[in-house]
Each structure stands twice: as structure tokens, then as C-alpha cells.
C-alpha positions in Angstrom: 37.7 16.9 -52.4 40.4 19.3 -52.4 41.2 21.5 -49.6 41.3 25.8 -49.5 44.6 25.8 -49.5 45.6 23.7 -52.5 42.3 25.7 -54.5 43.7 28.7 -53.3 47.6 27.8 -54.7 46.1 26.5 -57.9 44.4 29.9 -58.6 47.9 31.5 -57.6 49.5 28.9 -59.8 46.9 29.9 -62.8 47.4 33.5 -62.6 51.5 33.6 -62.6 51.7 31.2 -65.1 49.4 32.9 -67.6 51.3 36.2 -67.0 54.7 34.6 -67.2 53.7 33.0 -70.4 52.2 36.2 -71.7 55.0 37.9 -71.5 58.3 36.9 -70.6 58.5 33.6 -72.3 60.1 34.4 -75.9 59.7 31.0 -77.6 58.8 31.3 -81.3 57.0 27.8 -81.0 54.3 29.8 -78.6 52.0 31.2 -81.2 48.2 32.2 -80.9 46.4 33.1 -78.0 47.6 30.7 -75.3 44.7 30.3 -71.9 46.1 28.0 -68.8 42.0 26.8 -68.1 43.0 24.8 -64.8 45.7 23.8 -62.3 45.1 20.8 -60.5 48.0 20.6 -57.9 48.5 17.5 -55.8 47.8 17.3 -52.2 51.6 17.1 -51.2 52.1 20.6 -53.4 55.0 18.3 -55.0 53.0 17.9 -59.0 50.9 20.2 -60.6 49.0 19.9 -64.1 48.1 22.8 -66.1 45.8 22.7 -68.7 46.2 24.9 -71.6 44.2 26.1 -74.0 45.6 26.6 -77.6 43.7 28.7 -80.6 44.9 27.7 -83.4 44.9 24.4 -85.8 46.6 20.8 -84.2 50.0 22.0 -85.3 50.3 24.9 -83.6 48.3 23.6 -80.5 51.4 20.7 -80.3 54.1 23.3 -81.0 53.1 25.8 -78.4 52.5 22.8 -76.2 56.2 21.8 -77.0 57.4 25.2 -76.4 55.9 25.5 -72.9 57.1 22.4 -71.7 60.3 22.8 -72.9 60.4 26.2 -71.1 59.2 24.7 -67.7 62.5 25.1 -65.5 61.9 28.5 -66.3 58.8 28.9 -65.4 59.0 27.0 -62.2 62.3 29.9 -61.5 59.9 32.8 -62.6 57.4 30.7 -59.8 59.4 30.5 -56.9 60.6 33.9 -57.0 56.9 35.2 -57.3 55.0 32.7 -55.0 56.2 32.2 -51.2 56.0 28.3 -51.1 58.3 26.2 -49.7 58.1 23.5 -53.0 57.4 24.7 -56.4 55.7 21.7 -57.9 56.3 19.8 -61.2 54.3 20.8 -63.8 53.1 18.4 -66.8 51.4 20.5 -69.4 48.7 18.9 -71.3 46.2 20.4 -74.1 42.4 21.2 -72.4 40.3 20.6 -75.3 37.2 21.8 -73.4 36.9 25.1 -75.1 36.7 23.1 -78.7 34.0 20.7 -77.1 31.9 23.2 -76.3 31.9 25.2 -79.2 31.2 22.1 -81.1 28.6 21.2 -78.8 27.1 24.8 -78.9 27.0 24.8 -82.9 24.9 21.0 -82.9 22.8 23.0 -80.6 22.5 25.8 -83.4 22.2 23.6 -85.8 19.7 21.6 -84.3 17.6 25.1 -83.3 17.3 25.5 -87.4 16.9 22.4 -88.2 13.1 22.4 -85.8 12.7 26.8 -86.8 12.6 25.6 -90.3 10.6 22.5 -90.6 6.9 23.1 -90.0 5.3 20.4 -87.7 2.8 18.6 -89.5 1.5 16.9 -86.3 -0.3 18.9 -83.5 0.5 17.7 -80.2 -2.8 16.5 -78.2 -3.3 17.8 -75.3 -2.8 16.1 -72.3 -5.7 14.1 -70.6 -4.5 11.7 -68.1 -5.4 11.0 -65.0 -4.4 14.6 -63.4 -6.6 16.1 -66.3 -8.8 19.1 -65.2 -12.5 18.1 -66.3 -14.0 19.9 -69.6 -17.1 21.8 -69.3 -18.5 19.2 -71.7 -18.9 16.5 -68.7 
């Protein structure tokens, strides 16, 4: 469980970096539209990892990825100016793929909808007469 404090820096953390990254970084490897999903700092403040979220195909998701990291002493500069911390922590970068996920996931879903919209059930389902069953009228 993390405390207020360390949710509250990761927000901070999110927010900067997006807006740093948006538009001071000048890095021709950072292409597309470019979405830091999550910061999950450490308890000691000392490590941070952002997740960030690429459009784009799996070459320009690694290049952007390469031209953040690469561009990390300047962003934890930019940081420490903006934020009033005593440490600025370490940030890894890694590639969230949870956006991707759950498109795929939402077009099985789709798919899955038309799939049972366009099939016409041949069975009836009986109705249910266990135990809890109200009585017919027939009895």
C-alpha cells in the first residue's frame, strides 16, 4: 500500500513529465502521440518508473522509448527546477502496453457481440424449474 504522499508525488511526477515531454524535449526519435499512463515511485522517493504509452507501430514505440531515456538527465533538470523535493528520483522508462490490451480485448468483445447478433439460436432455453420454482397454475 502506498502512502498519500508518494500518490500525491507520482501524480506531480505524471503531470511535469508529460508536459516536459510535450514540449520542450526536441528529440526526432520521439514521434507519435506519446501518454506517461503511470508513475510508480519508490517509498524512499530515490527510483521512479514511468510507463509510457506509444501510438504507433513497434518501431517507433522502441525509438521514442530510446529517445526518452536517452533524454532523462534532462528531464530529471527540467524536474527539480519544477517540483520542491529534496531528491529527484531515477527514472526507468518502460512501454505500458495496457492501452493495446484493451483495445484488443474490447474488439474480441465486438467480435464476439456479432458473432451471437448474427447466429440465430436454434435451441430455446427452458425455463427454470428447480427447487425455488414458483408453482404453475396447472398444480
Amino acid at each position: 500500500m502506498t502512502s498519500r504522499r508518494v500518490d500525491r508525488i507520482n501524480g506531480q511526477l505524471r503531470e511535469e513529465l508529460s508536459q516536459i515531454i510535450s514540449r520542450q524535449i526536441k528529440d526526432p526519435r520521439i514521434g507519435g502521440v506519446v501518454t506517461i499512463t503511470q508513475v510508480k515511485t519508490a517509498h524512499d522517493l530515490r527510483t521512479a518508473r514511468v510507463f509510457v504509452s506509444v501510438l504507433g507501430d513497434q518501431a517507433t514505440k522502441l525509438s521514442t522509448l530510446e529517445g526518452i531515456q536517452s533524454a532523462s538527465t534532462f528531464l530529471r533538470r527540467e524536474l527539480r527546477d519544477r517540483l520542491n523535493m529534496r531528491y529527484v528520483p531515477f527514472m526507468k522508462f518502460e512501454l505500458d502496453q495496457s492501452i493495446e490490451d484493451a483495445d484488443n480485448l474490447l474488439r474480441l468483445l465486438d467480435q464476439l457481440k456479432d458473432e451471437t447478433t448474427s447466429n440465430e439460436p436454434s435451441n430455446q432455453i427452458p425455463a427454470y424449474e428447480g427447487p425455488l420454482a414458483f408453482p404453475s397454475d396447472s398444480d
